[in-house]
C-alpha positions as CSV (number, residue, x, y, z in Angstrom):
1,X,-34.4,-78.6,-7.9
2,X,-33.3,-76.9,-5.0
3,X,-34.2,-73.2,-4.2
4,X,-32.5,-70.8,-5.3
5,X,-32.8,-68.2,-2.3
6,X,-31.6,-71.3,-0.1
7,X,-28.2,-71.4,-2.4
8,X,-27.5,-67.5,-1.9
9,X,-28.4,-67.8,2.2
10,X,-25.9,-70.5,2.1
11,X,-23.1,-68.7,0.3
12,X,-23.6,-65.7,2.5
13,X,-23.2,-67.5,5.4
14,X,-19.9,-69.8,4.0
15,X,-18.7,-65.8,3.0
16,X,-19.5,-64.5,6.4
17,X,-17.5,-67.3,8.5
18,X,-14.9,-67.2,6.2
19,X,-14.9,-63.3,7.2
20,X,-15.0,-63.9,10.3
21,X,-12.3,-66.6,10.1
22,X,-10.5,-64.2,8.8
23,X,-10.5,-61.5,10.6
24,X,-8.8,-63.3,13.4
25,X,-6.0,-63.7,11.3
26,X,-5.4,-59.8,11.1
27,X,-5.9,-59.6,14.6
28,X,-9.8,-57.6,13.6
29,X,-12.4,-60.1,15.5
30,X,-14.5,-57.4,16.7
31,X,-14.1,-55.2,12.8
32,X,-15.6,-58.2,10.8
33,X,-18.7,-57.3,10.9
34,X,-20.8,-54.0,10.5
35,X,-17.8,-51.9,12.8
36,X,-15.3,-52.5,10.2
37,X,-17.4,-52.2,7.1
38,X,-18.1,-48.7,8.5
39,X,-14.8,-47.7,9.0
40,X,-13.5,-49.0,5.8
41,X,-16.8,-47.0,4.3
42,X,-15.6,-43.4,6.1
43,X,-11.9,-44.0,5.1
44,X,-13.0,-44.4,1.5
45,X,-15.2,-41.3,1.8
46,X,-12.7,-39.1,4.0
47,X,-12.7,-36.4,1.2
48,X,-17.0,-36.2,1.7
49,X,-19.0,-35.1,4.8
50,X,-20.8,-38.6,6.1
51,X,-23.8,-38.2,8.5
52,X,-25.6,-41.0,10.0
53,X,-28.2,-40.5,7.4
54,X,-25.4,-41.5,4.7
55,X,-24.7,-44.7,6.5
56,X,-28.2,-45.7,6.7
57,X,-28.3,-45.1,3.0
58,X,-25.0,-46.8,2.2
59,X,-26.1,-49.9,3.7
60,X,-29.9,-50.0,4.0
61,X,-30.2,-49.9,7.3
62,X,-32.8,-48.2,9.4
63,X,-32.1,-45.0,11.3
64,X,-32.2,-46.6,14.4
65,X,-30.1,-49.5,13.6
66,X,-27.3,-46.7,12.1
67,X,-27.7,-44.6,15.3
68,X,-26.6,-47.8,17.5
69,X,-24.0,-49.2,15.4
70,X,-22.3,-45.3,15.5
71,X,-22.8,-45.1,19.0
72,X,-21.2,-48.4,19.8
73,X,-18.7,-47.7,17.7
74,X,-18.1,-44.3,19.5
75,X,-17.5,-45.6,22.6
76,X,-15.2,-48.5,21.4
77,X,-13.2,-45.3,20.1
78,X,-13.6,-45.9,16.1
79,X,-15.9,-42.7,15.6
80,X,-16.8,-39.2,16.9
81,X,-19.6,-37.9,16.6
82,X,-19.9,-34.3,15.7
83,X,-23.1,-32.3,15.5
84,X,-23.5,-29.6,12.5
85,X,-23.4,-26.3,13.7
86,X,-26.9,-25.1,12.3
87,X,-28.7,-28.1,12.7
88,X,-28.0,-30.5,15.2
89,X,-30.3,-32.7,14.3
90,X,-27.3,-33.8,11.7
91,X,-24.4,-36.4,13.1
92,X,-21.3,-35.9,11.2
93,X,-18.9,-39.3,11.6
94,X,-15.6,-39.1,11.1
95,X,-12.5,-41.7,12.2
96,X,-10.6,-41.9,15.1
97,X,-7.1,-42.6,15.2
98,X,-7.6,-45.5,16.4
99,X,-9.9,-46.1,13.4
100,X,-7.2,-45.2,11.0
101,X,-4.5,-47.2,12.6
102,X,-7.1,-50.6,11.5
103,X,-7.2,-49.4,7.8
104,X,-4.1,-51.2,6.6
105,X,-5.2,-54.2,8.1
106,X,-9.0,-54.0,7.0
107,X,-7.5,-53.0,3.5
108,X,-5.6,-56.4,3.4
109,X,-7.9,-58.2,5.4
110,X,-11.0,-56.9,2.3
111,X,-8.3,-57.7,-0.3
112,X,-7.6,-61.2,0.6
113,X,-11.4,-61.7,1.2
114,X,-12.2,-60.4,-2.2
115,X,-9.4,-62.3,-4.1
116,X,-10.0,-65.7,-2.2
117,X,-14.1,-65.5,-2.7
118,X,-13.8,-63.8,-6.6
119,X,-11.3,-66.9,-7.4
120,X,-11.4,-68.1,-11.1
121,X,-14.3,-65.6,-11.5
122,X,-13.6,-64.1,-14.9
123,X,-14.7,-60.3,-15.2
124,X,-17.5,-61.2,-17.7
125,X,-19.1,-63.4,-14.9
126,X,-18.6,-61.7,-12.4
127,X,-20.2,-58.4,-14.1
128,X,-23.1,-61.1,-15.4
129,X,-23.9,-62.4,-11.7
130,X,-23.4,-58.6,-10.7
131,X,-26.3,-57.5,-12.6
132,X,-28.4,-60.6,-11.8
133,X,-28.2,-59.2,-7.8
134,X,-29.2,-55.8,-9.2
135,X,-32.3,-57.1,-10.5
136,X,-33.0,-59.1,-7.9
137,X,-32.6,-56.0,-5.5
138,X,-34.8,-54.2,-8.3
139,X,-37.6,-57.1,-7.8
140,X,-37.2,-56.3,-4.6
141,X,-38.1,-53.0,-4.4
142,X,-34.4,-52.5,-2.4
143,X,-32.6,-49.4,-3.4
144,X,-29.6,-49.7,-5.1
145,X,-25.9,-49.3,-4.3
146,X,-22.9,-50.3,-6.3
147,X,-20.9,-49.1,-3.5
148,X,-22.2,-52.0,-0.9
């Protein structure tokens, strides 16, 4: 039998070329990854205040992991980077212009990828292998985010 873990490595990395295939196609090579999943992550949360600590969260990452990816993505001109008033210590991250003129092409681009990997998935399966993940997470002591 083969392992199980080996099957889910290997889907993960068919879904991340494919993603990265993609992207070329909506002209969003350097928002496949992690740059674009942020931005499409603030755009959905535009009506909330996001800090750093919120991305970390969102996609268990560590702080300092978070605190580069922003950073990089400030000086690519997707983010600013605004400190709270009475405590600086707190990052608020909001979107660019720039950023916002990608969203309808990382809307489509996360549409298409969704619809072409989620293919002939019926909504009981899907919900099914959904929870699996979740206990697998659980098992893993990971925290849990519907939202990833």
């Amino acid at each position: 039998m083969h392992s199980p873990i080996g099957r889910i490595k290997k889907i993960l990395s068919g879904l991340e070329k494919y993603a990265s295939d993609l992207a070329k196609d909506y002209d969003l090579d350097s928002l496949s990854g992690p740059q674009g999943k942020i931005i499409y992550f603030l755009s959905e949360n535009e009506d909330k205040t996001i800090f750093i600590k919120d991305i970390e969260k969102h996609f268990n990452i560590s702080k300092s992991v978070a605190s580069k990816l922003i950073q990089r993505m400030n000086k690519n001109g997707f983010v600013e980077i605004l400190s709270k008033e009475n405590d600086k210590r707190y990052k608020k991250i909001i979107l660019t212009p720039l950023a916002r003129s990608k969203i309808p092409a990382l809307t489509s681009f996360h549409d298409e990828l969704i619809s072409t990997a989620f293919k002939g998935i019926s909504t009981e399966d899907f919900i099914k292998c959904e929870n699996t993940f979740e206990t697998i997470a659980k098992n893993l002591n990971m925290k849990e985010d519907k939202n990833v």
